[in-house]
C-alpha positions as CSV (number, residue, x, y, z in Angstrom):
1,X,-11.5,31.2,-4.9
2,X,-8.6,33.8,-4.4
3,X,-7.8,36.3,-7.1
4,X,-4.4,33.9,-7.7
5,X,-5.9,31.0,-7.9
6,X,-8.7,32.2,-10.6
7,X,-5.7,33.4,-12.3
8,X,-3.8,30.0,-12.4
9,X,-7.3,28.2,-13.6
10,X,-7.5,30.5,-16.5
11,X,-4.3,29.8,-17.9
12,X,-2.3,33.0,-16.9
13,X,1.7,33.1,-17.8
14,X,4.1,32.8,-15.0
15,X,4.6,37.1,-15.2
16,X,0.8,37.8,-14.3
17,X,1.0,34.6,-11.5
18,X,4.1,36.6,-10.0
19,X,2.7,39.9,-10.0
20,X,-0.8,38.7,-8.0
21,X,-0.3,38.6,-4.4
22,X,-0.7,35.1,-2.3
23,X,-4.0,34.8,-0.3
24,X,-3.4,35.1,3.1
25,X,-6.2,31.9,3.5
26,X,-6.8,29.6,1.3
27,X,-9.5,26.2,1.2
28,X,-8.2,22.8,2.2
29,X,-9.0,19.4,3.7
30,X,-7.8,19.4,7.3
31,X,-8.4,17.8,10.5
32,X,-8.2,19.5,14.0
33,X,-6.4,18.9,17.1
34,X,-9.5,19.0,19.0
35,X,-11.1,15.9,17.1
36,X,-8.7,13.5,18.7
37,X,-10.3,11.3,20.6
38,X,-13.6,11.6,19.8
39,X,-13.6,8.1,18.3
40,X,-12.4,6.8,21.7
41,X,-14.7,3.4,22.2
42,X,-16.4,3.7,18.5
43,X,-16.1,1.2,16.4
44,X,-16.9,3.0,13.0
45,X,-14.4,5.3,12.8
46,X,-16.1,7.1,10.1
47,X,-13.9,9.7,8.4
48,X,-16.4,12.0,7.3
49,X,-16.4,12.7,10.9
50,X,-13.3,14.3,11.2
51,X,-12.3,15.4,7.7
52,X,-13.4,19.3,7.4
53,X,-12.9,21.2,4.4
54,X,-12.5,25.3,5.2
55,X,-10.2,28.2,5.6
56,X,-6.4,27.5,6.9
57,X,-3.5,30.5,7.4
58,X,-0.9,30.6,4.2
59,X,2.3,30.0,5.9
60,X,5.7,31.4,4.9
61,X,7.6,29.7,2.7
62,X,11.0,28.1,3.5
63,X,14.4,28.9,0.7
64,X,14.0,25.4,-0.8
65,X,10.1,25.5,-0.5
66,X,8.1,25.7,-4.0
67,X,4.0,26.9,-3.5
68,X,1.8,24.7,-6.2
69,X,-1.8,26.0,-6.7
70,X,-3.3,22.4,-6.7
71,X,-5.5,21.3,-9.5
72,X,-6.2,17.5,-8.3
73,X,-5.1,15.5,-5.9
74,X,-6.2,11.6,-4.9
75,X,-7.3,9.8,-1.7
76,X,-4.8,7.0,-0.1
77,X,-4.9,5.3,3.0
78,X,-2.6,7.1,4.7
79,X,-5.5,9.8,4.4
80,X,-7.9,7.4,6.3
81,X,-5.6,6.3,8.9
82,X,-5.0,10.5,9.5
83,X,-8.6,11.1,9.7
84,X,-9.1,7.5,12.0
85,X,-6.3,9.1,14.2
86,X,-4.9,5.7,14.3
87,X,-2.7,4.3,15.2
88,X,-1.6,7.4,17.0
89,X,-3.3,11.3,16.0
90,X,-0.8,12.9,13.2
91,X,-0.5,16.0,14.9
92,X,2.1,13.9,17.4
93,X,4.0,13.9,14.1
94,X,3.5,17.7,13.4
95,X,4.8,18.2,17.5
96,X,7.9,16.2,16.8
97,X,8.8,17.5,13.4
98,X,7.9,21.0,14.5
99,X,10.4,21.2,17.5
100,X,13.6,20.9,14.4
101,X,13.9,24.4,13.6
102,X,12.3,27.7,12.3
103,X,10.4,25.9,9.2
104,X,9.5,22.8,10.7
105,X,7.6,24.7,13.5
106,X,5.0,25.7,10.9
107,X,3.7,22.5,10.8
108,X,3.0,22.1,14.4
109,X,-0.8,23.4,14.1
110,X,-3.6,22.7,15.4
111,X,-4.8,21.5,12.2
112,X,-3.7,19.1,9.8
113,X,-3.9,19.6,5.9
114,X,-3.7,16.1,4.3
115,X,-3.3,14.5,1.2
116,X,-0.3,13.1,-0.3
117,X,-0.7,13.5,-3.8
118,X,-0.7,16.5,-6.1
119,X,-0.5,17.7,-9.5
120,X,-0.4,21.8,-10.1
121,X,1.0,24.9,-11.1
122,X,3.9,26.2,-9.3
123,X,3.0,30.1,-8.1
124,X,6.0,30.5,-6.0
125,X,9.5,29.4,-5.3
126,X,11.7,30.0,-2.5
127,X,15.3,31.9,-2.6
128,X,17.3,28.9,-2.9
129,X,15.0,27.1,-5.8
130,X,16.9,26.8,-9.0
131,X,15.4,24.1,-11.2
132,X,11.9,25.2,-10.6
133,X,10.0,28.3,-12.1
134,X,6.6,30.2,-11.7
135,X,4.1,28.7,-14.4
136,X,5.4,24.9,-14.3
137,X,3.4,22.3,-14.4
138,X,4.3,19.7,-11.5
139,X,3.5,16.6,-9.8
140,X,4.2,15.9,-6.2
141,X,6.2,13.1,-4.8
142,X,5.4,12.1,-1.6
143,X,8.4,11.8,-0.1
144,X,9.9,14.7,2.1
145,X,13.5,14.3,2.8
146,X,16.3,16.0,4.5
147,X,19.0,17.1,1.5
148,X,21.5,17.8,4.3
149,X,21.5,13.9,5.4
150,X,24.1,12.2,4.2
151,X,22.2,9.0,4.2
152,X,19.4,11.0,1.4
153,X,22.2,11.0,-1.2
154,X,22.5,7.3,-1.4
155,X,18.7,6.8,-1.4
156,X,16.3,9.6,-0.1
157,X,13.8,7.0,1.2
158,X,16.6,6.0,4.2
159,X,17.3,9.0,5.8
160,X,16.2,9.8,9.3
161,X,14.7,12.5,8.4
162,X,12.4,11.3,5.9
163,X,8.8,12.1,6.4
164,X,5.5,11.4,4.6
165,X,4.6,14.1,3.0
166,X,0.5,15.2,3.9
167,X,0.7,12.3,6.9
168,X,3.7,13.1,8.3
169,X,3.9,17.3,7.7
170,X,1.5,19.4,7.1
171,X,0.0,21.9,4.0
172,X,-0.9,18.3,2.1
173,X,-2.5,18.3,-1.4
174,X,-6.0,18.0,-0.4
175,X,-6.5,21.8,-0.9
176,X,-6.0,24.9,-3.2
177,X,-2.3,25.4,-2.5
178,X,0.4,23.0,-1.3
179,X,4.1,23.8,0.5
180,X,6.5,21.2,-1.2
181,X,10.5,20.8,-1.0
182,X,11.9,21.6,-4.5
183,X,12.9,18.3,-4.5
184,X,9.6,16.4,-4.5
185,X,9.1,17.4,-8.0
186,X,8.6,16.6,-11.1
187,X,7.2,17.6,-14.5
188,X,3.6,17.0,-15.1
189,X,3.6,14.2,-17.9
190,X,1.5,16.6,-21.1
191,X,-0.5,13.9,-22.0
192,X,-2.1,13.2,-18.8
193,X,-5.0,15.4,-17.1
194,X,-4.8,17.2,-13.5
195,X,-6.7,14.1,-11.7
196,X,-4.9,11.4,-14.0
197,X,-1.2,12.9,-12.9
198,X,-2.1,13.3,-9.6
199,X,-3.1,9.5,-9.0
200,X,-0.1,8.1,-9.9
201,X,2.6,9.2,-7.1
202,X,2.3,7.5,-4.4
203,X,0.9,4.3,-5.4
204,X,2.6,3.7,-8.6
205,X,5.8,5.0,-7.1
206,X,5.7,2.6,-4.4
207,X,4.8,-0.1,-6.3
208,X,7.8,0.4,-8.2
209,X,9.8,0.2,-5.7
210,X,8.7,-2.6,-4.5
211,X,8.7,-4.7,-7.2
212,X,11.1,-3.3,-9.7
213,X,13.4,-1.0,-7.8
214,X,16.9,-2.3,-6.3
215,X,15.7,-2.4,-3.2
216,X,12.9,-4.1,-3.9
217,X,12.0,-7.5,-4.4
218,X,13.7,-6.8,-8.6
219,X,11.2,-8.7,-9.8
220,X,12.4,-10.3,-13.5
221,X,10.6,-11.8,-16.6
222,X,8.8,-15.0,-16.1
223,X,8.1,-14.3,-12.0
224,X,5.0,-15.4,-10.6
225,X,3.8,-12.2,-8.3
226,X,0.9,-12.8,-6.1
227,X,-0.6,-9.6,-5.5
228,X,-2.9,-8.7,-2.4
229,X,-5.7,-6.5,-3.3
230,X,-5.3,-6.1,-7.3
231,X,-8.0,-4.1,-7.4
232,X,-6.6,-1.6,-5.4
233,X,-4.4,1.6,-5.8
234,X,-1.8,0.3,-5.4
235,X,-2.4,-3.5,-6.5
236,X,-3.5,-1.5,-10.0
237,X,0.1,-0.1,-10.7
238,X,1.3,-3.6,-9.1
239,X,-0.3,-5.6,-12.4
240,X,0.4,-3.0,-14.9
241,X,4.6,-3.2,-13.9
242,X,3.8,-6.9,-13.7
243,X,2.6,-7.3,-16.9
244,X,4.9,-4.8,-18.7
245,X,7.9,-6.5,-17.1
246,X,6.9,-9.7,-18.6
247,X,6.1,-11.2,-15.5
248,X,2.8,-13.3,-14.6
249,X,0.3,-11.3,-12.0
250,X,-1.8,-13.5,-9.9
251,X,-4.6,-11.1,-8.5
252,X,-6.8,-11.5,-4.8
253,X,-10.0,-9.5,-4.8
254,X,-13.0,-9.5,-3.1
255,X,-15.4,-9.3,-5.5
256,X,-16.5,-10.1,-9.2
257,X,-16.7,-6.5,-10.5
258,X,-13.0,-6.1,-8.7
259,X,-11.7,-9.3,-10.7
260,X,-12.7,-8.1,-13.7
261,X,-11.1,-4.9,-13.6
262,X,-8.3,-6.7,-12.8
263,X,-8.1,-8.6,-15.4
264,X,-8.6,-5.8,-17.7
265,X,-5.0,-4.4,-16.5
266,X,-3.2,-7.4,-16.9
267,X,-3.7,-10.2,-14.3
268,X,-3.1,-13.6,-15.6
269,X,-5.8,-15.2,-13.4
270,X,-7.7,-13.4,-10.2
271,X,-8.8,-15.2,-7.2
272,X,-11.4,-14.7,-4.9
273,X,-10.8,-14.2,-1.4
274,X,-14.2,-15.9,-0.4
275,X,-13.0,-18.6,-2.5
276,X,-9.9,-19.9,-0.2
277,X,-10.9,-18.7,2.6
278,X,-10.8,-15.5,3.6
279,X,-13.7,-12.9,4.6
280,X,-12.5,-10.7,7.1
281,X,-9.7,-8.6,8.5
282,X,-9.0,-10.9,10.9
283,X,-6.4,-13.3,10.0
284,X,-7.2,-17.1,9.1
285,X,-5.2,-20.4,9.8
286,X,-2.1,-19.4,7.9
287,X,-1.4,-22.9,6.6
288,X,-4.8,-24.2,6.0
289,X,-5.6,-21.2,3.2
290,X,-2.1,-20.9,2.1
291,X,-2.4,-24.5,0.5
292,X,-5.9,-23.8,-0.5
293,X,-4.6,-20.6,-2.6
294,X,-1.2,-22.3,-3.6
295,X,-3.3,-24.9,-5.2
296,X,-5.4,-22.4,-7.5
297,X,-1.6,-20.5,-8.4
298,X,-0.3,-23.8,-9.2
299,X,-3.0,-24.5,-11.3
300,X,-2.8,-21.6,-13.2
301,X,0.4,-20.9,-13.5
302,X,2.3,-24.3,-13.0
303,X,4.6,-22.6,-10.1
304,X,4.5,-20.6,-6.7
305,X,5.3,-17.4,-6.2
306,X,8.7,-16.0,-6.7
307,X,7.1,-12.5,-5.1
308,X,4.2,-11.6,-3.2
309,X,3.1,-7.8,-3.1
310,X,2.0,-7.4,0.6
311,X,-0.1,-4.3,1.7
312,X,-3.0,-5.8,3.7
313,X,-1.3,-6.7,6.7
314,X,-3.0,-8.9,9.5
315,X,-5.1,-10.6,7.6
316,X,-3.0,-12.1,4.7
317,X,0.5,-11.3,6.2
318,X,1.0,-15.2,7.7
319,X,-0.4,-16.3,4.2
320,X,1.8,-14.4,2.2
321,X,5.1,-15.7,4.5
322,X,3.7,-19.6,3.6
323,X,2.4,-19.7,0.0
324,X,5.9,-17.5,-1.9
325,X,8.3,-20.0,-3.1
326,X,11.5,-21.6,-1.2
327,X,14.1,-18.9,-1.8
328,X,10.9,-16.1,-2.8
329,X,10.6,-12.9,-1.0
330,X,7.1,-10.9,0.9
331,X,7.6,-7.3,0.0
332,X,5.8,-5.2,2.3
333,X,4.7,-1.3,2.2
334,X,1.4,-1.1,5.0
335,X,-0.8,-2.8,6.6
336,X,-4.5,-2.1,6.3
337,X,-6.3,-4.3,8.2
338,X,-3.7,-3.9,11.0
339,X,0.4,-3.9,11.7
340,X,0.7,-6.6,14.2
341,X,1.4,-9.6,12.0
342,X,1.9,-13.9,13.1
343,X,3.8,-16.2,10.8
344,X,4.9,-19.5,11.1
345,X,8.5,-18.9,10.9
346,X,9.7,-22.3,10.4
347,X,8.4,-22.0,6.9
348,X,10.4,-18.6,6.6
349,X,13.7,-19.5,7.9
350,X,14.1,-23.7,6.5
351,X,13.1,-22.6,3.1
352,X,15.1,-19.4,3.0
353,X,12.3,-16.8,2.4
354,X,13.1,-13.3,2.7
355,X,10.7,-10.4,3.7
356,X,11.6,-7.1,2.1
357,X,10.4,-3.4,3.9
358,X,9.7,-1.2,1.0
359,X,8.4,2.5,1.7
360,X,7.5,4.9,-1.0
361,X,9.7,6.3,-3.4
362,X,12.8,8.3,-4.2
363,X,12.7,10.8,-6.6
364,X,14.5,8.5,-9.2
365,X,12.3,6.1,-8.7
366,X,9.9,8.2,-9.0
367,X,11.3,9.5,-12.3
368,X,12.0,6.2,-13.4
369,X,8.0,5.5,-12.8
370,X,6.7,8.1,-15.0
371,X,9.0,7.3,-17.8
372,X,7.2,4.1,-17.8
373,X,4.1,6.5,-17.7
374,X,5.2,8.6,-20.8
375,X,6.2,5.2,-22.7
376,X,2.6,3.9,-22.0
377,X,3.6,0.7,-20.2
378,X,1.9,2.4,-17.2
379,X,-1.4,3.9,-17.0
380,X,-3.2,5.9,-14.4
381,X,-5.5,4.1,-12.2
382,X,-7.8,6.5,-11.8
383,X,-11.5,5.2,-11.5
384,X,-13.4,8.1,-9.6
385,X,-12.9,11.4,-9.1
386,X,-15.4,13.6,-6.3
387,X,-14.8,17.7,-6.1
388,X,-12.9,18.8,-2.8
389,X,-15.7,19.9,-1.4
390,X,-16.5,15.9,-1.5
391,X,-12.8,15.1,-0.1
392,X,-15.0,13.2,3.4
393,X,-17.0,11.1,1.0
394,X,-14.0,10.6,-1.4
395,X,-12.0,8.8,1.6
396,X,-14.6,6.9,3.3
397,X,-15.7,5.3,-0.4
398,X,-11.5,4.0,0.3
399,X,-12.0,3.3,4.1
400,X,-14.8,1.2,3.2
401,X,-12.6,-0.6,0.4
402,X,-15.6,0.3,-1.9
403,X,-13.2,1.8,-4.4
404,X,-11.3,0.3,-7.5
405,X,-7.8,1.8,-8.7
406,X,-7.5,5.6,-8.0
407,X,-9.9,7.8,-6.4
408,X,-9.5,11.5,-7.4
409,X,-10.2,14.6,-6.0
410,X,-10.5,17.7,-8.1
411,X,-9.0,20.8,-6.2
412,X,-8.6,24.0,-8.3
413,X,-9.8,22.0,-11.5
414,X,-12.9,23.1,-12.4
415,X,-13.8,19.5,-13.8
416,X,-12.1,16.5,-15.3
417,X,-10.5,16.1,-18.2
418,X,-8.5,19.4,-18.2
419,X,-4.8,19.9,-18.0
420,X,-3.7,17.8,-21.3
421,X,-0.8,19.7,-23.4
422,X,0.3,16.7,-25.6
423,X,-3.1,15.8,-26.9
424,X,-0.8,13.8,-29.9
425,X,1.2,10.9,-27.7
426,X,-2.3,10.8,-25.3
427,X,-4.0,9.9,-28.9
428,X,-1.2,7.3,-29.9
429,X,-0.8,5.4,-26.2
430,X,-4.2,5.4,-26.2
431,X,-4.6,3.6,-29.8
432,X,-1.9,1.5,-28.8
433,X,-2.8,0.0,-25.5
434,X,-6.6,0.2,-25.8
435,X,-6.9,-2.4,-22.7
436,X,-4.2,-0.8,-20.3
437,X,-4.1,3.0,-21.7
438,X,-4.7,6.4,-20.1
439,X,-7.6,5.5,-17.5
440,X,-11.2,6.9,-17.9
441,X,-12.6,8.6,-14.4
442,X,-16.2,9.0,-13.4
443,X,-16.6,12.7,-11.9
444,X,-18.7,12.5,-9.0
445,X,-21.0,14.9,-8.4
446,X,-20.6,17.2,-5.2
């Protein structure tokens, strides 16, 4: 550890952070260009294979580029489709951004820090920062857009120039330091630790969007929301905005331990995917399980979906499209088991279904997201957190869909539990909401 970074992890103020000098290397989570392809004709493409933790330059930072010595950061799939290099390597993302201008050909390298979550201390701010200072305590959204674009000022997840931040550009949060644009941040909430503020970006932010956003599917009280993978990161934030938006969460797992921890957040009744049907990644007759899972909704709720919360893709896509309600919407964000998707669109056009594209997050949404945090009607979902050194282990436990919630990954932390500066409102939401308060995590040991 770098004579900054010790300094930021024992609590020095902002005028002994600006008066150490930057590393010139520091330690990250990165893949290299000369990986690709190395999983040509495999059919385990295990992650641990290409995910390398080690030394990486510092690169310069841009006017409206803040540095953040990284405390935690967390494990999403975008992380595993990086490391899988599928469905095409991200450094052909880093080649195209990189050819913009001046800044944007730092990225183009031939390696790839990843991770698009982070919570940290800022240590440096460009010239043209205003709103951000040395010493702040931050949280990273993972949306990377283009302020000059007219279409950013009317929602920053619509611009052309809006990238994935950690997927899409380089210098992620799975590492000591991270480069950010001034305006991916926000403050860290003081009641939360370094790993519990860190898992909440991009998941809880998307699922916010998705279901509560205006560009969403603006879920309302008294909707039925079937959601895919409940278990999961982002299914967890799905049944906590559910719930807290008095609607009525219908959960798919794929497993007993996973329905019970989905019932613990909020899920009026969980399903089994076994139980109607489905076992694989590979896509089942549509129509045959769609009746066979409309039945159990029906059953327990009296209704079908008005919303189903779609990340799974291939497998449950065709489902989804027949068991939502005439007039109901799909609202869709990935697709992990695979993008190319068959529905029977009869069902979609005669009974006026609507599928919604969703993608992250602006940074209001993302505001509007950890209000709910700070309020206590939304929780971190952490479950697990693993040291960086662990960062390989910490994403194939996800690519193996071994995982509940939130898997953490402790950067500059020097263990869990750290980071809390409103010990007060973390003792009162937690008295409050014993069921659905601040999440527990297991550290894992490196």
């Amino acid at each position: 550890m770098d004579a900054l970074a010790e300094a930021v992890v024992a609590g020095a103020t902002a005028a002994e952070l600006e008066h150490l000098p930057l590393p010139d290397r520091f330690t990250a989570a990165h893949l290299r260009s000369d990986d690709v392809g190395g999983f040509t004709g495999v059919a385990d493409k295990d992650v641990r294979k290409t995910i390398h933790i080690g030394s990486v330059p510092m690169p310069e930072l841009a006017p409206d580029e803040v540095l953040v010595a990284v405390m935690a950061s967390g494990i999403n799939y975008n992380t595993v489709w990086s490391a899988m290099f599928v469905p095409i390597p991200t450094f052909t993302f880093l080649r195209h951004f990189g050819r913009q201008d001046r800044w944007s050909g730092r990225h183009d390298q031939p390696f790839h820090v990843i991770g698009s979550d982070a919570a940290g201390v800022v240590v440096r701010t460009g010239a043209g920062v205003r709103r951000w200072r040395t010493g702040d305590h931050v949280v990273v959204s993972p949306a990377y857009v283009d302020e000059e674009e007219p279409a950013t000022h009317a929602d920053g997840m619509s611009g052309n120039g809006q990238l994935a931040w950690g997927f899409e550009t380089n210098y992620g949060g799975l590492a000591h330091y991270c480069v950010v644009r001034a305006s991916q941040l926000l403050p860290k909430p003081g009641h939360l630790s370094w790993e519990e503020a860190a898992a909440n970006p991009l998941c809880a932010g998307t699922a916010y969007r998705m279901l509560v956003g205006e560009r969403g599917a603006r879920m309302t009280q008294g909707d039925v929301v079937l959601i895919w993978g409940a278990a999961g990161g982002l299914g967890a934030y799905a049944v906590q905005l559910v719930r807290s938006g008095g609607g009525i969460a219908v959960g798919v797992v794929g497993s007993e331990a996973k329905a019970e921890y989905a019932r613990g957040l909020g899920c009026h009744t969980v399903i089994n995917r076994a139980e109607i049907g489905l076992t694989g990644d590979e896509p089942a007759d549509p129509v045959t399980v769609g009746k066979r899972l409309g039945r159990r909704i029906r059953a327990a709720t009296g209704e079908d979906p008005h919303i189903v919360f779609e990340h799974v893709g291939r497998a449950t896509f065709g489902v989804s499209v027949f068991v939502v309600r005439r007039g109901g919407a799909v609202v869709t964000c990935g697709s992990s088991t695979g993008y190319l998707h068959e529905f029977d669109n009869r069902y979609l056009w005669m009974r006026l279904k609507r599928v919604i594209g969703s993608h992250g997050a602006n940074l209001q949404e993302q505001s509007a997201m950890h209000r709910l945090l700070d309020l206590g009607h939304l929780a971190p979902a952490l479950t697990a957190t693993y040291p960086l050194a662990d960062t390989a282990e910490a994403a194939r436990l996800v690519q193996n869909n071994a995982h509940m919630g939130k898997v953490g990954v402790l950067s500059l932390a020097p263990g869990p539990g750290l980071g809390v500066r409103d010990s007060e409102r973390r003792g009162r939401l937690l008295a409050a909401r014993p069921r659905a308060g601040v999440a527990s995590s297991t550290a894992c040991p490196a």
